[in-house]
C-alpha positions in Angstrom: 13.9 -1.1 -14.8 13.6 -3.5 -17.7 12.1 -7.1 -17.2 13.9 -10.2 -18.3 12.2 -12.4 -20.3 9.1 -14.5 -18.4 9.2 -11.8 -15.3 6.7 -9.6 -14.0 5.9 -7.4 -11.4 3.6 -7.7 -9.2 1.6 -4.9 -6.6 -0.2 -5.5 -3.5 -2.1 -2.7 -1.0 -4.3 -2.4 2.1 -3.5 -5.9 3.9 -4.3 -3.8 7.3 -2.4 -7.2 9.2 -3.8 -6.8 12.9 -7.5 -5.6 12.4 -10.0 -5.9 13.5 -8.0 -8.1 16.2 -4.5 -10.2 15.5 -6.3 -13.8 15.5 -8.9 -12.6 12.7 -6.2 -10.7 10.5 -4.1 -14.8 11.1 -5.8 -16.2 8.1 -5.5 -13.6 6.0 -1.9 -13.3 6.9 -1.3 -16.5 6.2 -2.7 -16.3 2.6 -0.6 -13.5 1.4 2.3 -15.4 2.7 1.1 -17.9 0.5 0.4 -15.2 -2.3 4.2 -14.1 -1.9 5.5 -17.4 -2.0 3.4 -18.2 -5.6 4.8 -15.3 -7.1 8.7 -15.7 -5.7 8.9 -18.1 -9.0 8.6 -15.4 -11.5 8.9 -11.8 -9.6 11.0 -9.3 -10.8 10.1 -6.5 -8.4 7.4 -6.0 -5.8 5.3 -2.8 -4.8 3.8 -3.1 -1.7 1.3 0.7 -1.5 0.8 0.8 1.7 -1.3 -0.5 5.2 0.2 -3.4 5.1 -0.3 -2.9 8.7 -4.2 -1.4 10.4 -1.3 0.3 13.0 2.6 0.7 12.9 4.5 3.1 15.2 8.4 3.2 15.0 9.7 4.3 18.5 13.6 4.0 18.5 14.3 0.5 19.7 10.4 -0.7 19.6 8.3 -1.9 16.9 4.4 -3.3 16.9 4.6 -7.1 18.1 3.6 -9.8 15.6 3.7 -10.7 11.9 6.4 -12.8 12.1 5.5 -14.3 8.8 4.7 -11.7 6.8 8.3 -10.3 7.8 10.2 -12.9 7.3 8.6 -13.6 4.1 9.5 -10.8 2.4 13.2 -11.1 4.1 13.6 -14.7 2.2 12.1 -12.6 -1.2 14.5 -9.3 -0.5 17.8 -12.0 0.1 16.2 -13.7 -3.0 17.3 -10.6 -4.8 14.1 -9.7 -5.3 13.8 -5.5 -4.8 10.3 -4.4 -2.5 9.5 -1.1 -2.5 7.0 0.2 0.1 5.4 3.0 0.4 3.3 3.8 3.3 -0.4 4.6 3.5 -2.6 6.2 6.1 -2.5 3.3 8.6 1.5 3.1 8.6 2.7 6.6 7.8 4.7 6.2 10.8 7.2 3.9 9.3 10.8 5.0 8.8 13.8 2.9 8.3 13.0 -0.3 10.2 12.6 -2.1 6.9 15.3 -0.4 5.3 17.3 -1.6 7.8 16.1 -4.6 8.4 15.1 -6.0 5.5 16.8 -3.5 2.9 13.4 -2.1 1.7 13.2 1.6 0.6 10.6 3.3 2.1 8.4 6.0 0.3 6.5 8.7 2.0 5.1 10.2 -1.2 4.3 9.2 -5.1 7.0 8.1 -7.0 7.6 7.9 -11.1 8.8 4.9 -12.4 9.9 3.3 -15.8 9.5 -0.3 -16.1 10.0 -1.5 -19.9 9.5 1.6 -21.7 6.0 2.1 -19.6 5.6 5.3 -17.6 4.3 4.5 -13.7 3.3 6.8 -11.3 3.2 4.9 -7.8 1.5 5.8 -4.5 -1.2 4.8 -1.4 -3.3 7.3 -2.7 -4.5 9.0 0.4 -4.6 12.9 0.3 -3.9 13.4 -3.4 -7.2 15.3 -5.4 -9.9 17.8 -4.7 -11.8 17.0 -1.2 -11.2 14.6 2.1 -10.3 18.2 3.5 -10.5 16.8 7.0 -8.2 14.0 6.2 -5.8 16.2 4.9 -5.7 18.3 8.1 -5.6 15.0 10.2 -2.5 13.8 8.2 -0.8 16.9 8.8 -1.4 16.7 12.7 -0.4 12.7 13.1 3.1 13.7 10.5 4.0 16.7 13.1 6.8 16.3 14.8 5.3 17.8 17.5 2.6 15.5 17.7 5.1 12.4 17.0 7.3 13.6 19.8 4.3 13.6 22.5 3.0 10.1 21.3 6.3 8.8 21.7 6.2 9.9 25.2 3.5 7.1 25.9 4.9 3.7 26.6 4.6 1.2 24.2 1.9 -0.9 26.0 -0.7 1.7 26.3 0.2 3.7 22.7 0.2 1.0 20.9 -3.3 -0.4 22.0 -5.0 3.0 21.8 -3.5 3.3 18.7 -4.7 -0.2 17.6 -8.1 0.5 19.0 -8.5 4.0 16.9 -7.6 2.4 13.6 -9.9 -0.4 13.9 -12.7 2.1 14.2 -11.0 4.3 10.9 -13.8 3.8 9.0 -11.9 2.6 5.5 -11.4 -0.8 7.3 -14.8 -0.8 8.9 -17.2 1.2 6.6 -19.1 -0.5 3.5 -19.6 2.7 2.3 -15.8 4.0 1.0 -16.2 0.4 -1.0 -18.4 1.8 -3.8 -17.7 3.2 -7.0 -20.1 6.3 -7.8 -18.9 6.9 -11.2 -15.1 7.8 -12.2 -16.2 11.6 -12.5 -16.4 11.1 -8.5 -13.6 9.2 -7.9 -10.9 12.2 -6.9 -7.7 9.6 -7.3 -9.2 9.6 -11.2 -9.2 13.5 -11.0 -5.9 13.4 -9.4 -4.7 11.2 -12.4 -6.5 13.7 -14.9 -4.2 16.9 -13.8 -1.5 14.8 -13.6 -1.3 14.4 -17.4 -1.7 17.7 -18.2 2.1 18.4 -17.2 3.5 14.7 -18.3 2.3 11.1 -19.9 2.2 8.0 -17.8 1.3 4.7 -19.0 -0.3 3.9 -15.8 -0.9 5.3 -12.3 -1.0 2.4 -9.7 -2.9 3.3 -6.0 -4.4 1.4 -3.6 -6.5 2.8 -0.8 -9.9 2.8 -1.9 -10.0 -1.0 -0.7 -11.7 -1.4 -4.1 -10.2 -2.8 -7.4 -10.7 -0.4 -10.2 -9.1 0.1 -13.5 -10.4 3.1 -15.6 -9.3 4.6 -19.0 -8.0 8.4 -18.8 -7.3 9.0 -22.2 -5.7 6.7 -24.9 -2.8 4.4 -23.1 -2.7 6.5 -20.0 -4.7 4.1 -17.2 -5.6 4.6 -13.5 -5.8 1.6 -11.5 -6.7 1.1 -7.9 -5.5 -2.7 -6.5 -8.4 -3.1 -3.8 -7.6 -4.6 -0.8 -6.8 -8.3 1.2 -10.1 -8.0 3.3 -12.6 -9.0 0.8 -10.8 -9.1 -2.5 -7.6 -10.0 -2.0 -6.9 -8.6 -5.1 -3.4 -7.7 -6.9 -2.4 -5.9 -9.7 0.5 -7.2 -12.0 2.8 -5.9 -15.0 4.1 -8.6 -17.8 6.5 -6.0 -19.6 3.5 -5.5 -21.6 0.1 -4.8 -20.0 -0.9 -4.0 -16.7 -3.8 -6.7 -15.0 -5.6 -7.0 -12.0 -5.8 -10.4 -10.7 -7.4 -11.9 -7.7 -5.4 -14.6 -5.0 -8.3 -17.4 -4.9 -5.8 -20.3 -3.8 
């Protein structure tokens, strides 16, 4: 991918649209519409890493009800010609190919390399990657069963859906304070993750969300690990000029 002259790239993470109920998450719905249509002007590309939605289920001719905007906001940028790549997170990880579909968005299921101008990026949501969260990782590998998707499709829509709903709300990365805290990069296991990555191959930058917590920290001499925070309490972003990589923050 090589930018045009006067384009960037922008990134987004961790909207969670629909928590802690669908009249509170309005507001902040409506400002990330209004954050895609400010950056429609000069976008060359758009990342979106994941929970963009607290809860999505695909069953085969039923999707979660609601965010109407949001939708059709990035259909008006994807007909633009603008490309959107998504990749899910933690809270979505049961997305398949309703956007591809639909709005002709890829969707990613795991990290992905890309090169954008000469720069090196390694994309993802960031959950499960590093030492630790060992029950997490268990818990992802139950919810991505087939098995267990097979038996959730079972229920119908009304009552999965809202016990669903209900569950993530009380996941404590949307609820808890205490994930939104930086302890030192030694302790931050995405930075770790970053570290052993570079042992096998450079990359410019590595791009994650799901910490809910803007970070950027050096990992060695133009190699960078950045985490994009979230559009709770930050409504934060990260974007790429051809040049450097920035975190921003959406005040309008």
């Amino acid at each position: 991918m090589k930018l045009p002259e006067a384009k960037k790239v922008y990134f987004a993470s961790d909207q969670h649209f629909g928590a802690p109920t669908a009249e509170l998450s309005f507001p902040r719905e409506q400002k990330f519409v209004a954050w895609l249509d400010y950056i429609k002007q000069d976008a060359d590309a758009l990342f979106l890493l994941g929970d963009l939605f607290d809860f999505w289920f695909e069953y085969k001719s039923v999707v979660p009800k609601g965010f109407v905007r949001v939708l059709g906001k990035l259909a008006e940028l994807r007909d633009s010609g603008i490309p959107i790549f998504f990749f899910v997170g933690n809270h979505d990880l049961w997305m398949y190919d309703y956007f591809e579909k639909e709005l002709n968005i890829p969707v990613y299921h795991k990290p992905k390399h890309f090169t954008i101008s000469g720069k090196e990026f390694f994309i993802g949501h960031g959950d499960g990657l590093g030492p630790g969260d060992v029950g997490y990782k268990r818990m992802k590998k139950v919810f991505t069963n087939p098995f267990s998707k097979w038996l959730f499709r079972w229920l119908h829509p009304d009552i999965g859906v809202k016990l669903a709903q209900y569950l993530s709300v009380k996941n404590k990365l949307i609820s808890g304070a205490e994930d939104v805290k930086f302890l030192g990069k030694e302790n931050e296991w995405l930075y770790q993750y970053a570290q052993k990555k570079l042992e096998s191959k450079h990359y410019d930058y590595f791009i994650f969300g799901h910490r809910h917590l803007p970070l950027e920290i050096l990992l060695k001499e133009e190699s960078h690990y950045f985490n994009l925070g979230d559009w709770i309490g930050y409504f934060s972003y990260g974007v790429f000029d051809g040049t450097t990589f920035e975190l921003k923050k959406f005040n309008h």
